[in-house]
N, C-alpha and C positions, 0 to 999 in steps of 0.2 A: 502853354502856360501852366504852371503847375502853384495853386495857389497853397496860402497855408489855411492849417483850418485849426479852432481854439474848442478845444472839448471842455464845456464846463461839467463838472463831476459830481451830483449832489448827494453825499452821504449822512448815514442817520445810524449809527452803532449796528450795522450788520454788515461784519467783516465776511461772513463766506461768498454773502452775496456781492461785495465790495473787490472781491478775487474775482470773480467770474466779470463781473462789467470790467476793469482793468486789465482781465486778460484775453477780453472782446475787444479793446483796444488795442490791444499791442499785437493782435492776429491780424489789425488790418492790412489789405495788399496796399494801400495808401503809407508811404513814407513820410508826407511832411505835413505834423503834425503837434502841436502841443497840447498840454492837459494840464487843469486846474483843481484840485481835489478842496472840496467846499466841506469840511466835516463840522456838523450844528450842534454834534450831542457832546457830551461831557464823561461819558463812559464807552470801552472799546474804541480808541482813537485807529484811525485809519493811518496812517504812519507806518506802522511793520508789514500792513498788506501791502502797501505800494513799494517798500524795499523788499517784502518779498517776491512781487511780481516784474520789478523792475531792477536790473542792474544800476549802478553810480553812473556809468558811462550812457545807459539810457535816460535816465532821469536827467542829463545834463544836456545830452543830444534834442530832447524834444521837451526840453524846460517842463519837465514833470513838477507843480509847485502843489504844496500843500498848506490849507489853513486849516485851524481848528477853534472853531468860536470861542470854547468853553462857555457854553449859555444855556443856562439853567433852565428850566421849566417855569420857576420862578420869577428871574428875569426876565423873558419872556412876557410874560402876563402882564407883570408891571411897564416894562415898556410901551405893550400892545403889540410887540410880536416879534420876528426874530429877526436878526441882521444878515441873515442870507443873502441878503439883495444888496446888501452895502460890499459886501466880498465879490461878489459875482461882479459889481461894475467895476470895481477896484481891478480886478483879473483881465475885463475887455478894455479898460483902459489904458493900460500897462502893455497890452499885447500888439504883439507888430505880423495878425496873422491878418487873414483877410476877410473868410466867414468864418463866425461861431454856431454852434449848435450846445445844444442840452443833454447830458447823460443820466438817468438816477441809478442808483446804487441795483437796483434790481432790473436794470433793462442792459441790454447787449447789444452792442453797435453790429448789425450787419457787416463783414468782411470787408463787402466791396462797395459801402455806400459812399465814403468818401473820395472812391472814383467816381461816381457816380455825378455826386454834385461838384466835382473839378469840372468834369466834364456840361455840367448844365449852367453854372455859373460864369464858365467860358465862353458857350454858346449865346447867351442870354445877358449879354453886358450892362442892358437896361434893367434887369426882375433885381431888385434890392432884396426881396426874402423869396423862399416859399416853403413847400410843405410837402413828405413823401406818406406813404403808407406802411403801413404796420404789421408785423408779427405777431402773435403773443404764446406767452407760453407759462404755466404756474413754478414759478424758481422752486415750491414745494416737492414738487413731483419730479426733479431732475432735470436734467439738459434737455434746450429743444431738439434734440437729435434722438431724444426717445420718442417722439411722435405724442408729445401730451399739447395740445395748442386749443385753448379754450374758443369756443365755439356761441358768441352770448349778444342781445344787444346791443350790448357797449360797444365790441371789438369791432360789428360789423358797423355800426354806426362812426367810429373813428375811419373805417377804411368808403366810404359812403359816396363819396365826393370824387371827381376829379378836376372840377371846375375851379376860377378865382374866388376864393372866399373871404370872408371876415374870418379869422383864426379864433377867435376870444371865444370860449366857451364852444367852441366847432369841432378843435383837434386837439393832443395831446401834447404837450411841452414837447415830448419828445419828435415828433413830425415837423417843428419848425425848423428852421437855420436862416441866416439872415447876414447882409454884410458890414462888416464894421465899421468902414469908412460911412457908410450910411448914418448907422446908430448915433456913432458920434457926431455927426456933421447935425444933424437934426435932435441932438441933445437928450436922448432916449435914456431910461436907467430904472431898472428895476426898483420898485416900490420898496422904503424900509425904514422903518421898521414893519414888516408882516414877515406870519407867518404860511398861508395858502393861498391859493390862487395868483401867485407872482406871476406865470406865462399870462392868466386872463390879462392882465393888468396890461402886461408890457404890446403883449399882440394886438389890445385894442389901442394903443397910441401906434402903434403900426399901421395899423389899419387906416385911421383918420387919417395919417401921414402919409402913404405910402399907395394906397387905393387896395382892392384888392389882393390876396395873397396865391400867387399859381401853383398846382399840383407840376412837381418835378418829373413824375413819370417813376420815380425810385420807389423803395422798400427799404428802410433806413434802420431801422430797430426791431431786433425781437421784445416787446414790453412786458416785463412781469403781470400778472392778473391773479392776485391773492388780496387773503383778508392783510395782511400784513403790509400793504401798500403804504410808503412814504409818508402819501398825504395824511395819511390816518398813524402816523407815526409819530410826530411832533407836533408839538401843541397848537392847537385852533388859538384864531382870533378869540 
């Protein structure tokens, strides 16, 4: 069985970094695949990097879809946060793939991780989510292929585990994947209006619901590790 899998894509006004995760995507050995490009800021639209990275006939092949909030900083605040989470359900609920996973703008899908969890997802018809381990590398300092791979509490702490965990505040958005028929069946949906900590939020209703989260055994992401990080990129609660 060869499942589909929904890449949600979350960008923030950094188009080069925005080139290297979409063409961490499109290097996958994994074929059947779509992608949802979630863009929150209102300056440097993501748009000309995904046609630059993707042909018309790929973008239609693997339903490449793009939003762009146009949401203010301003906005923002007055609301009490951002509507990233309202687009991101809008994306799993319209998709006819079968797991989702999370991409940010500064992290790079491992090659062969979506073989990876075809093949765990397969095996495993009962594990509704789980969670792999981590790369990291500073997007500052160039490709992980020059050997720069930050070496810190955080990183070892993200890779820490192999056991069934509580995900929420444990791992990074980017370690989870999880399957949709699930989500939807048991009524799950990203928090919104917020602006941070969406994965804590969604993964502890996973959690109550779901028991346990299982380590895959994979290696799914190289994850940026810079002052420039996402979260610290768009505006706080």
């Amino acid at each position: 069985m060869r499942m589909k899998f929904l890449i949600l894509l979350f960008y923030y006004e950094r188009p080069e970094m925005l080139e290297r995760a979409l063409m961490s995507v499109k290097n996958s050995t994994y074929e059947n695949w779509d992608l949802a490009v979630i863009d929150d800021g209102t300056n440097l639209p993501g748009i000309e990097v995904i046609e630059k990275c993707f042909t018309k006939q790929e973008r239609i092949a693997h339903r490449v879809s793009y939003v762009q909030t146009f949401d203010s900083k301003e906005r923002k605040l007055q609301r009490g946060g951002s509507q990233f989470g309202e687009y991101a359900n809008s994306a799993i609920r319209t998709s006819d793939a079968d797991i989702v996973l999370m991409l940010c703008d500064d992290d790079l899908l491992i090659a062969d991780y979506l073989e990876g969890l075809n093949d765990f997802y397969t095996q495993n018809p009962l594990e509704k989510y789980s969670y792999s381990h981590l790369r990291f590398y500073d997007p500052g300092l160039g490709s992980p292929e020059t050997g720069n791979e930050p070496d810190t509490d955080y990183t070892r702490y993200l890779n820490s585990t192999i056991e069934p965990i509580n995900p929420a505040r444990r791992v990074d958005s980017s370690q989870v994947s999880w399957r949709i028929s699930e989500w939807l069946k048991d009524g799950m949906k990203f928090p919104s209006p917020k602006t941070s900590n969406l994965d804590e939020a969604i993964f502890e209703h996973m959690y109550v619901a779901w028991g346990g989260c299982p380590f895959n055994g994979l290696i799914g992401q190289w994850k940026g590790i810079h002052k420039g990080q996402l979260v610290n990129q768009s505006t706080n609660e």
